[in-house]
C-alpha positions as CSV (number, residue, x, y, z in Angstrom):
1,X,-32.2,26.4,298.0
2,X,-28.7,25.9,297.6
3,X,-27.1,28.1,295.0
4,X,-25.1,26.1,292.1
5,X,-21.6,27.0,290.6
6,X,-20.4,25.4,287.8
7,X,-17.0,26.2,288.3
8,X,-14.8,23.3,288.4
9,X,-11.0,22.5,287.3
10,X,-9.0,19.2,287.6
11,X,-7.0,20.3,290.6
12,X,-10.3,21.0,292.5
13,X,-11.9,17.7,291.8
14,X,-13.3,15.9,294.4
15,X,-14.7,12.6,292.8
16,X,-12.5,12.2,290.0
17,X,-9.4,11.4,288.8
18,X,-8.4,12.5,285.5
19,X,-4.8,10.8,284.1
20,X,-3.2,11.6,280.9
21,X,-1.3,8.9,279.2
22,X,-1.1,9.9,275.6
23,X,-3.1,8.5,273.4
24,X,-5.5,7.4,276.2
25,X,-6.9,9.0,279.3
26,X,-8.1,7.7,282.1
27,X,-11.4,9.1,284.4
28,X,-11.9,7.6,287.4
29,X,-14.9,7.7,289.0
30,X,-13.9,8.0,292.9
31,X,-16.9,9.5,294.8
32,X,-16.0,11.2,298.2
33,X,-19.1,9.8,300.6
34,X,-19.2,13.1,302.2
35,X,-19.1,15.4,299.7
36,X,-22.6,15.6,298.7
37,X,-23.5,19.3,297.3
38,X,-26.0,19.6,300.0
39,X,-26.8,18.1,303.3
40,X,-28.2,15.1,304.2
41,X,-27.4,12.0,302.0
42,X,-23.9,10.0,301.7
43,X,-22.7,8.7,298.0
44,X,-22.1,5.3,299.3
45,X,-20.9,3.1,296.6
46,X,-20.2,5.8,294.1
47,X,-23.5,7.0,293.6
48,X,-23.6,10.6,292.6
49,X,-25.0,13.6,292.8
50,X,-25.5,16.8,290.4
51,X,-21.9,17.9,292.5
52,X,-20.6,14.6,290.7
53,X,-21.6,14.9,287.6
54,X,-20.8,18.9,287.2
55,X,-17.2,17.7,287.8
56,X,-17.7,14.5,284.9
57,X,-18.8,17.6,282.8
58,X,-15.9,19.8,283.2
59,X,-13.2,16.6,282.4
60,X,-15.3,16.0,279.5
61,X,-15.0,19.7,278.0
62,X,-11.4,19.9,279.1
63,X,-10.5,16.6,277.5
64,X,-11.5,18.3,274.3
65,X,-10.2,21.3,274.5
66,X,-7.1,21.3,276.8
67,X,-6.2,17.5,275.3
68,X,-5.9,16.8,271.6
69,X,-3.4,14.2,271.9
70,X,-6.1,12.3,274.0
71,X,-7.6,9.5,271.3
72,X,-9.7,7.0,273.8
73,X,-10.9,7.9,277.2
74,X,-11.5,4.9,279.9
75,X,-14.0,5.7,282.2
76,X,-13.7,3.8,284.9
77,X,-13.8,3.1,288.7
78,X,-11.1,3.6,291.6
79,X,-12.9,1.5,293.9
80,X,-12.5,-1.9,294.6
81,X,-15.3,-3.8,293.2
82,X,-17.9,-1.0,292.4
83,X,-18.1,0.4,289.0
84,X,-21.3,2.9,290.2
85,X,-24.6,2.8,291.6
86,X,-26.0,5.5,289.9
87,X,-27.7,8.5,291.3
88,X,-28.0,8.9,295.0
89,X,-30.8,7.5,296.0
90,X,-31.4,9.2,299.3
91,X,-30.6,12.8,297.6
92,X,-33.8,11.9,294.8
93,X,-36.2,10.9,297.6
94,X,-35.2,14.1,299.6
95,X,-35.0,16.3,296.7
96,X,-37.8,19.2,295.3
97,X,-39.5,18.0,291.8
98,X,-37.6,21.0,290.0
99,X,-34.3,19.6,291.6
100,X,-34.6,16.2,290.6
101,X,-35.7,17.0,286.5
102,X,-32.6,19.7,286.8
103,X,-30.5,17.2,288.0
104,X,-31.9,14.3,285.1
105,X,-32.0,17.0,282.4
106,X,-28.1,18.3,283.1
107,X,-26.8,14.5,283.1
108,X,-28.3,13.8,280.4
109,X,-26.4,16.3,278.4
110,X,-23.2,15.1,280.3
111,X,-24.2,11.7,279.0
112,X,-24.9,13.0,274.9
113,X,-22.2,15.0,275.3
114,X,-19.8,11.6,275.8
115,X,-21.2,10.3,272.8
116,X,-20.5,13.6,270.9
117,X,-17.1,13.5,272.0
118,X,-16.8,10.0,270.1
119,X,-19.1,10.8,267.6
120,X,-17.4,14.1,266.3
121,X,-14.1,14.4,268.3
122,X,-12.6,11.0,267.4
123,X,-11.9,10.9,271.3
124,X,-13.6,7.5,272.2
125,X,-15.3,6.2,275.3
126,X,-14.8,3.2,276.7
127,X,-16.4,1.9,280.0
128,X,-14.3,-0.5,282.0
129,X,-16.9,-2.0,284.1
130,X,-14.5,-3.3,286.7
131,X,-17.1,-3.8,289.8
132,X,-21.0,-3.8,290.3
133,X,-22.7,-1.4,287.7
134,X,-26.4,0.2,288.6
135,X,-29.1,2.2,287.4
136,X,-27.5,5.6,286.6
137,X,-24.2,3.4,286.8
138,X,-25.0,1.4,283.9
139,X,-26.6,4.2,282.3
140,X,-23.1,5.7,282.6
141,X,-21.6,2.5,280.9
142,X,-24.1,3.1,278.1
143,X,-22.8,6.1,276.8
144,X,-19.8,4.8,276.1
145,X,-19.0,3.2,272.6
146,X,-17.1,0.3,274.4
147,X,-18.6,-1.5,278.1
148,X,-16.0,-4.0,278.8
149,X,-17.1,-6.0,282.2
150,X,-14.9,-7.8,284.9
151,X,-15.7,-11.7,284.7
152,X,-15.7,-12.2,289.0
153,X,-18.7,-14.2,288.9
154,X,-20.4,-11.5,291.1
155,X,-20.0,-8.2,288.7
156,X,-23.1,-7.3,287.2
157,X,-24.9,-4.5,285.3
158,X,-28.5,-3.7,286.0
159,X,-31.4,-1.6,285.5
160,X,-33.0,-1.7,289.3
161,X,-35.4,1.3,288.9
162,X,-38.8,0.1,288.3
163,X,-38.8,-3.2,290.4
164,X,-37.0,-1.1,293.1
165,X,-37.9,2.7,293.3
166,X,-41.0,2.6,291.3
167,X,-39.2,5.4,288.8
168,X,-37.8,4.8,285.4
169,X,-33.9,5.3,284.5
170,X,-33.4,8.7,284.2
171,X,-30.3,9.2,282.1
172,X,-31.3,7.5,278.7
173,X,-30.8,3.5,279.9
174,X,-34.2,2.5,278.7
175,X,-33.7,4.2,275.3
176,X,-29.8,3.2,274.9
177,X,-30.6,-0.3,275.7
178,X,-33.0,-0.9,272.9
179,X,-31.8,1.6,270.2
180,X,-28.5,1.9,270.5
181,X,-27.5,-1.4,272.4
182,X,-29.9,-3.5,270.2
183,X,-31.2,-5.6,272.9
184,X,-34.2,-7.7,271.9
185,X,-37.3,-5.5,273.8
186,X,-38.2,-9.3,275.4
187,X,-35.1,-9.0,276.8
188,X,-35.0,-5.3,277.9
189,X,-38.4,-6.4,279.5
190,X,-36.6,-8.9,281.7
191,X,-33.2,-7.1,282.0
192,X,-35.5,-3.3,283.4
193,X,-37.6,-5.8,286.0
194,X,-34.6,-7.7,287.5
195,X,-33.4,-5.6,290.6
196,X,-30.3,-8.3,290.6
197,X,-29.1,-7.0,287.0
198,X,-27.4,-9.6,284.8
199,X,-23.9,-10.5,285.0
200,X,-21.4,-12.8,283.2
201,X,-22.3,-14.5,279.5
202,X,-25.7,-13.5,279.4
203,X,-24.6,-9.8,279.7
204,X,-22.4,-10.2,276.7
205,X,-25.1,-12.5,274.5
206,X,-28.1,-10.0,275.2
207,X,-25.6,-7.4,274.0
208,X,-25.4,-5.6,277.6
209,X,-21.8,-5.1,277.5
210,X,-19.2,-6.1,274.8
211,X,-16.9,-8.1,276.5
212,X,-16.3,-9.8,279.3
213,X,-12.5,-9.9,281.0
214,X,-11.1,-12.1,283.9
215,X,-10.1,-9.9,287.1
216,X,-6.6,-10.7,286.4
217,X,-6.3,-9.3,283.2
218,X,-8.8,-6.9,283.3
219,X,-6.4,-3.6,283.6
220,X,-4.2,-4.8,280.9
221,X,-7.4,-5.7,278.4
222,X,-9.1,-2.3,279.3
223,X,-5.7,-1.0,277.9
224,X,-5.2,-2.4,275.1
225,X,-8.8,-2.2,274.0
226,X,-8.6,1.6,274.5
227,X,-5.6,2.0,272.0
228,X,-7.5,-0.3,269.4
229,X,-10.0,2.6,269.7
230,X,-7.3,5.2,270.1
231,X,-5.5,3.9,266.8
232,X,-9.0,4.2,264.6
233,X,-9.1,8.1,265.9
234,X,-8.4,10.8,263.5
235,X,-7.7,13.2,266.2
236,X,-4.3,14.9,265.8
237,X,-1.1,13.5,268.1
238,X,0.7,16.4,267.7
239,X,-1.6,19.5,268.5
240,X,-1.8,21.7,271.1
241,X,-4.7,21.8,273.6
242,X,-5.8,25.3,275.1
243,X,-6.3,26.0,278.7
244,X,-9.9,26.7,279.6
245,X,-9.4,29.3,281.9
246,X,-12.1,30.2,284.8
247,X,-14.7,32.6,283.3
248,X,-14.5,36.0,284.1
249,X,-18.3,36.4,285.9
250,X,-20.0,39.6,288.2
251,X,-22.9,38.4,289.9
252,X,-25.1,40.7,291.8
253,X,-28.2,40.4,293.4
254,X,-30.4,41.1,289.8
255,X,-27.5,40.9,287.3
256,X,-25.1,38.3,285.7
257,X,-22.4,39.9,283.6
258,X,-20.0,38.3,281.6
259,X,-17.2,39.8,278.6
260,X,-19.7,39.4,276.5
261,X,-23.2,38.0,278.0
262,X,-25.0,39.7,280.0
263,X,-28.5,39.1,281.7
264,X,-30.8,41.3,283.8
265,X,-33.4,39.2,286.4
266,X,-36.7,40.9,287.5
267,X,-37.8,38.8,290.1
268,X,-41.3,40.6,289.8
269,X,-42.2,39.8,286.5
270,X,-40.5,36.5,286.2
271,X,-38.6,37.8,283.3
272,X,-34.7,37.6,282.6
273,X,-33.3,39.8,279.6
274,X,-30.2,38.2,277.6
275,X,-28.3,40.4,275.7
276,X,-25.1,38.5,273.6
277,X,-22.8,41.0,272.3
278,X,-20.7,40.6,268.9
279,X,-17.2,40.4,268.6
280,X,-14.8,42.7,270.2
281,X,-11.6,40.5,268.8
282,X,-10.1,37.1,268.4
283,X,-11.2,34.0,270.0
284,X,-15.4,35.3,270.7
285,X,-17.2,32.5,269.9
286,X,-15.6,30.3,271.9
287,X,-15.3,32.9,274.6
288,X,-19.0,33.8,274.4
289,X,-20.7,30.2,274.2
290,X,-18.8,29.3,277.5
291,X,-20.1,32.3,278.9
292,X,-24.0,31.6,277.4
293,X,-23.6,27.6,278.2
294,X,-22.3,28.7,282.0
295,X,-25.4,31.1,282.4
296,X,-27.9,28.9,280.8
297,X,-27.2,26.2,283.5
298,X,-26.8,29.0,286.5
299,X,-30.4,30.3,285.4
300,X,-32.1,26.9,284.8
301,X,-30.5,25.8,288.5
302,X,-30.6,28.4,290.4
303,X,-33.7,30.7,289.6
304,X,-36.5,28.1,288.5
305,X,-38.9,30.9,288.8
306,X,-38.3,33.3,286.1
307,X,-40.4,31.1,283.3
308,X,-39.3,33.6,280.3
309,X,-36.2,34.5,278.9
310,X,-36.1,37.3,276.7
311,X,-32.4,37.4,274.2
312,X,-31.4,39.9,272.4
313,X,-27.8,40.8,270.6
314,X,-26.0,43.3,270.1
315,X,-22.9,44.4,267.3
316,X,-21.9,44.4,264.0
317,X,-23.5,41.5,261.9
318,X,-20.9,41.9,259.4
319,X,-18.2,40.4,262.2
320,X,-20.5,38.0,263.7
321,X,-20.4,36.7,260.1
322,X,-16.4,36.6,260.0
323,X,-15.7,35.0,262.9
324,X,-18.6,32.6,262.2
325,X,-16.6,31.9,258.6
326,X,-13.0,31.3,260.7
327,X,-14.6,28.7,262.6
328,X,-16.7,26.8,259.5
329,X,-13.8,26.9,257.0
330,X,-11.6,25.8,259.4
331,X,-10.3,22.2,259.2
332,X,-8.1,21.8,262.4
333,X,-9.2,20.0,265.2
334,X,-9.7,23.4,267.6
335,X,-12.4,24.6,265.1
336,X,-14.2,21.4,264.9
337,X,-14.3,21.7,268.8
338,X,-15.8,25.3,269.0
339,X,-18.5,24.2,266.4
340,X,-19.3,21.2,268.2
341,X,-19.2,23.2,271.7
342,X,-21.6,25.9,269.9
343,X,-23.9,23.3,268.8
344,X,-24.3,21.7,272.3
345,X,-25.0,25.2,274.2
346,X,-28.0,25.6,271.7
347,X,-28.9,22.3,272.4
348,X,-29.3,22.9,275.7
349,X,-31.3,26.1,275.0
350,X,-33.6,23.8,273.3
351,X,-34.2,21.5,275.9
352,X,-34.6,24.4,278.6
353,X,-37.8,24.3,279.8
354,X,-38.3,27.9,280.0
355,X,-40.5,30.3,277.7
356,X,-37.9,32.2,274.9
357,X,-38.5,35.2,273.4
358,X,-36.1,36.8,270.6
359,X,-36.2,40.6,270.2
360,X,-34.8,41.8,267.0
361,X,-34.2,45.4,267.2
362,X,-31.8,48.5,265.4
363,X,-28.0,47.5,266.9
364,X,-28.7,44.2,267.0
365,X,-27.0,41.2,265.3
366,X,-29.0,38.2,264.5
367,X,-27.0,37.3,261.6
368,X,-25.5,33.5,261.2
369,X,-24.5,31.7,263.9
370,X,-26.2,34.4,266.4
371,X,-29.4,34.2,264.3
372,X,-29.5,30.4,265.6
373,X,-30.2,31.9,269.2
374,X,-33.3,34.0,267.3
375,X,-34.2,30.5,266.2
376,X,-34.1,28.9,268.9
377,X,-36.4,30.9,270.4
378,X,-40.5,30.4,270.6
379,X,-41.4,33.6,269.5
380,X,-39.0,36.3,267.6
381,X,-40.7,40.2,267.5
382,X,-38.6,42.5,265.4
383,X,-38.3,46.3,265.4
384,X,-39.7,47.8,262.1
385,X,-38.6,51.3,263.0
386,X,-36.1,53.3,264.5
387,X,-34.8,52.8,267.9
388,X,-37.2,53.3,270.6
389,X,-34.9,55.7,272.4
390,X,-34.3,58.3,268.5
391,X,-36.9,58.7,266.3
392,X,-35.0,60.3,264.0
393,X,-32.3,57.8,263.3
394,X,-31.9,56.1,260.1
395,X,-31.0,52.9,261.7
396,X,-33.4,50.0,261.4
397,X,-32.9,46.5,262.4
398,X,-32.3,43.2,260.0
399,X,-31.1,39.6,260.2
400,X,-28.7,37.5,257.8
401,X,-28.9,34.2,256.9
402,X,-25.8,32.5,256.5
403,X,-24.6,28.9,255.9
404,X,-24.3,28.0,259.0
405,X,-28.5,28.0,259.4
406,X,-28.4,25.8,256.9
407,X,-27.3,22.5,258.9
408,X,-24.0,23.4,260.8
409,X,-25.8,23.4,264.2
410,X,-28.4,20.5,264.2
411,X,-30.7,20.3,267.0
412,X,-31.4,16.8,268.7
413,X,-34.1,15.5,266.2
414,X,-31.0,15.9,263.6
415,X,-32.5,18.9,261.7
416,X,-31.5,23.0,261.5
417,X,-33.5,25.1,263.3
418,X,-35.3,26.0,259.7
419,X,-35.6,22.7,259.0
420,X,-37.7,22.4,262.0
421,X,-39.9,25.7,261.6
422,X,-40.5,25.2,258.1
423,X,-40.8,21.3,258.5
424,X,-41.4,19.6,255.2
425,X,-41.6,22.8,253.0
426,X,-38.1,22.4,250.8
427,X,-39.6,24.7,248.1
428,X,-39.2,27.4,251.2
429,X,-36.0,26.1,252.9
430,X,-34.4,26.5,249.1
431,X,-35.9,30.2,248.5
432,X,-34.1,31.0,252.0
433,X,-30.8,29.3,251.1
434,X,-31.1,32.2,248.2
435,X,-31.5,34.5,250.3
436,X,-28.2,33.7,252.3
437,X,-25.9,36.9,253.3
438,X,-28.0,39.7,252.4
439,X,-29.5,42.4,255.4
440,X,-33.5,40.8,255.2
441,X,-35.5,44.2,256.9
442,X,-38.4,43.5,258.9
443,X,-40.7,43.2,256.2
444,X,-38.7,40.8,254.5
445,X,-38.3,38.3,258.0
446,X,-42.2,38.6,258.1
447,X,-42.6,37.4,254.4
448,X,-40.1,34.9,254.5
449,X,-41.7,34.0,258.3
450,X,-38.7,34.3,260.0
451,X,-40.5,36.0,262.6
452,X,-43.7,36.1,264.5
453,X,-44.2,40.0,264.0
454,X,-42.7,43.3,263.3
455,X,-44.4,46.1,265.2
456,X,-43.5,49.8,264.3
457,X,-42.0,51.8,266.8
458,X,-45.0,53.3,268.3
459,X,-46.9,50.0,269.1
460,X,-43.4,48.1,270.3
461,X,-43.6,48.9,273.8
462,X,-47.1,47.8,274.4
463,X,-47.2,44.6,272.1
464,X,-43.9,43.5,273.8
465,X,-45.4,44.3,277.2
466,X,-48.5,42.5,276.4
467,X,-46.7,39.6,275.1
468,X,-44.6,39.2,278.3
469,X,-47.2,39.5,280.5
470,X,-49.7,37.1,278.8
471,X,-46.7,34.8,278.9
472,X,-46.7,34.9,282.5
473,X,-50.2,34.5,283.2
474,X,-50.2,31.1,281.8
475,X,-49.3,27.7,283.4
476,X,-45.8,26.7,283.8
477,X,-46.5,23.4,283.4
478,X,-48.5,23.6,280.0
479,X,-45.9,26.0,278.5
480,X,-43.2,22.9,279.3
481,X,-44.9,20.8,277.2
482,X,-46.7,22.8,275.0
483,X,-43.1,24.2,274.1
484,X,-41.3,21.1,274.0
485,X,-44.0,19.6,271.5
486,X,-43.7,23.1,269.1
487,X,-39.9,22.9,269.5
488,X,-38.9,19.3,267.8
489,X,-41.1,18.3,265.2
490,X,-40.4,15.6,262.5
491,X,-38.0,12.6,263.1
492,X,-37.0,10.8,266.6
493,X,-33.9,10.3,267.5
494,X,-32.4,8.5,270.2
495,X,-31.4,12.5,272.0
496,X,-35.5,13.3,271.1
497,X,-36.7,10.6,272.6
498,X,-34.6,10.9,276.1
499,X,-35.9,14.4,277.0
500,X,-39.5,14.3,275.1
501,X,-40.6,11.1,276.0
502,X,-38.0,9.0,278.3
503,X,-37.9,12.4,280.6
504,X,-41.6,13.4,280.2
505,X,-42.7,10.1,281.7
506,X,-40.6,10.3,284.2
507,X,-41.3,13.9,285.6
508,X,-44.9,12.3,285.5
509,X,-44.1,9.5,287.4
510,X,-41.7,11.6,289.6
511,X,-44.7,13.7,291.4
512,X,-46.9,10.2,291.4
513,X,-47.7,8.8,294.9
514,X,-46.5,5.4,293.7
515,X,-42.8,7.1,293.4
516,X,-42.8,10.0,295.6
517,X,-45.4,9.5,298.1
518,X,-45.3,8.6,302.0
519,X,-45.8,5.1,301.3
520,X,-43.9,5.4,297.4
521,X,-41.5,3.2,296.2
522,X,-39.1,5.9,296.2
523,X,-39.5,6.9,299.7
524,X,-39.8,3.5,301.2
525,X,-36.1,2.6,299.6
526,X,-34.1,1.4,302.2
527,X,-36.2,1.6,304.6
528,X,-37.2,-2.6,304.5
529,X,-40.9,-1.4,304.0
530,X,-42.6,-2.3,300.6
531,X,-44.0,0.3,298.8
532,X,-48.1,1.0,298.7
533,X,-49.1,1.3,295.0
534,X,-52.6,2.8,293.8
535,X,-53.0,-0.2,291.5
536,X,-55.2,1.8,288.7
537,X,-53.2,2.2,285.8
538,X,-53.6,5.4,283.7
């Protein structure tokens, strides 16, 4: 299996261009046919590949951090009459199950994270549509706030997935359509059946797109459309971006270290041990969430076979807590960004389909924003003794509760991580809030059940081991969905209902013959053989 950096700067880019013209930017989408990440499939017609889209991720973060001054972004095309046809068709047929939901699950977040940009960035998305627009393409489009669309007669947008490749759009189109586009589900009926798309009038009165622009005035439009957007932005115009510089990263055969993440893979149990460590000066939080988000998508792509992560922290609590404060209090724009970026990475801990285990020990700091990992987590053990290593020390472990459990980092269903394990019970969520920015000992985090248990420090070893190794000896497949269904209770949201039901079906429907076997729709693409369907429907 080809092993995945996510390493990626402007002046490396292979399939984008990224212009700065104060307030705007412009991202164009230019796809290099030949530089698909591995062998055997071309991106014709700017389709794209995960190599794509971990370059659309990196503009997206730097446009945040390095760019400030940037108020509206047009994402667009540089090729003449092709806006994108969405993922590469060839690479999906060709590609391993794990590949293919990797690939979905980490556009996906490429794609929210557009919307968070406009959302809580003030830097807004528009889509100039200036060429045909399909599938992953449109899907694209969609995440946008704005999808203006060339009027050429011939230009359309389109859904071709289930009338062509027996698979559903796997980047959010079916749910963007209907919740967030508003189109009539009549209409997103016949729009997600018609391989030909829609184009023209109808796109803009079924509420496809927003606009539609003659060829001839298309550039200028897109323009001026973007600094409407840029001029309703609150971002600052005269601050100063940062330079995301390349992480500092030792990777050896069992061991990923970073400043100040660190994680230890044993192949033979299928377990990899996190540790986060505290703050050692300025700038950490930012610093340490690049390093976590870069290691979270190295370990999901690259070593699908260790099921359970265990994390652990260690450092003072009492600085986790200050820098934590810096970042909350602060009202400039970098602070909002560090938040936001913060809130994303746990995000994607959330959505990682891999069994997580806290371990709350003495030296540890699960306090605040850190504590959010805890909570994140399926199961949290804590230490109700001395270190394992001296049994005569005084030191014991405990967590703090701080504000920013209390709402600061929502998870996709729109709740706090409390919200979610105590779901419905305010009487409890209001005893914690009064409990905020105290040391809670173990027996305290079991009565308040912010943990699943506190062994002493003679049965630790074993009940940790047993709890491992049970983990292991269960099916991967239930613990996905057994996890995902534990992790986001309560409300839907249009994020919830991308990766726990828009995904889940179509991992399902991913592994059915009908998509991905021999004779499958899938398979058969291209090939000008019709796809054999088992007709049963289940």
């Amino acid at each position: 299996m080809t092993t995945v950096s996510f390493d990626r700067g402007p002046e490396d880019y292979r399939h984008w261009r990224l212009r700065i013209e104060p307030p705007i930017a412009w991202l164009e989408m230019d796809v290099d046919e030949h530089g698909g990440l591995v062998p055997g499939y071309e991106l014709k017609l700017n389709s794209y590949d995960l190599g794509v889209d971990i370059e659309l991720y990196d503009a997206v973060q730097r446009l945040r951090f390095e760019h400030p001054e940037v108020r509206a972004v047009i994402l667009t095309s540089a090729k003449d009459k092709v806006f994108c046809a969405g993922a590469n068709i060839r690479m999906l047929a060709g590609s391993a199950h794990e590949w293919k939901v990797n690939f979905c699950k980490f556009t996906n977040e490429t794609r929210n994270g557009i919307e968070d940009a406009t959302e809580n960035s003030g830097q807004i998305y528009l889509a100039a549509v200036n060429g045909s627009c399909a599938g992953g393409g449109y899907e694209l489009a969609l995440a946008c706030e704005k999808i203006l669309l060339v009027d050429d007669n011939s230009s359309t947008v389109a859904l071709p997935e289930v009338p062509l490749l027996g698979v559903l759009p796997g980047t959010g189109g079916l749910t963007r359509v209907t919740d967030k586009r508003r189109v009539r589900k009549d209409r997103a009926d016949v729009f997600a059946t018609r391989p030909d798309g829609v184009k023209g009038r109808t796109a803009v009165e079924w509420r496809l797109v927003d606009e539609l622009v003659p060829r001839q005035d298309f550039r200028a439009v897109v323009e001026q459309r973007a600094r409407e957007l840029a001029a309703s932005s609150t971002r600052p115009a005269d601050a100063q971006g940062i330079v995301l510089e390349p992480l500092e990263r030792e990777v050896t055969g069992d061991r990923i270290a970073y400043p100040h993440v660190t994680a230890e893979l044993d192949r033979d149990t299928g377990v990899v041990t996190i540790t986060v460590r505290g703050p050692r000066g300025d700038g950490w939080l930012l610093a340490m969430t690049r390093e976590l988000d870069d290691l979270i998508l190295r370990l999901r792509t690259n070593e699908p076979e260790l099921g359970t992560w265990v994390v652990r922290t260690e450092g003072d609590p009492d600085a986790v807590l200050a820098a934590e404060r810096e970042v909350l209090t602060g009202t400039d724009w970098l602070s909002n960004e560090i938040l936001h970026y913060y809130k994303r990475t746990l995000k994607r801990l959330d959505v990682t389909s891999r069994s997580l285990i806290a371990l709350i020990e003495p030296g540890s700091c699960f306090a605040g924003v850190l504590l959010e990992l805890a909570l994140a987590c399926d199961r949290q053990y804590m230490l109700d003794g001395p270190p394992i290593d001296d049994e005569d020390s005084d030191e014991r472990a405990f967590l703090v509760l701080s504000e920013a459990n209390f709402g600061a980092f929502p998870m996709g269903n729109g709740l706090s991580r409390l919200e979610s394990r105590f779901y419905g019970d305010h009487d409890h969520l209001d005893r914690l809030k009064r409990e905020r920015e105290r040391p809670l000992s173990a027996s305290e985090a079991v009565e308040l059940g912010l943990v699943t248990e506190a062994p002493d420090d003679i049965d630790w070893p074993d009940e940790i081991r047993i709890v491992l190794e049970g983990r292991a000896a269960l099916s991967p497949d239930a613990l996905t969905g057994m996890e995902a269904n534990h992790r986001f209770v309560g409300p839907e949201t249009i994020e919830t209902k991308i990766f726990g039901r828009l995904t889940a079906w179509q991992n399902w429907i991913f592994t059915r013959p009908n998509a991905s076997g021999p004779d499958g729709a899938l398979r058969r693409y291209g090939t000008g053989q019709k796809a054999s369907y088992d007709r049963k429907r289940v």
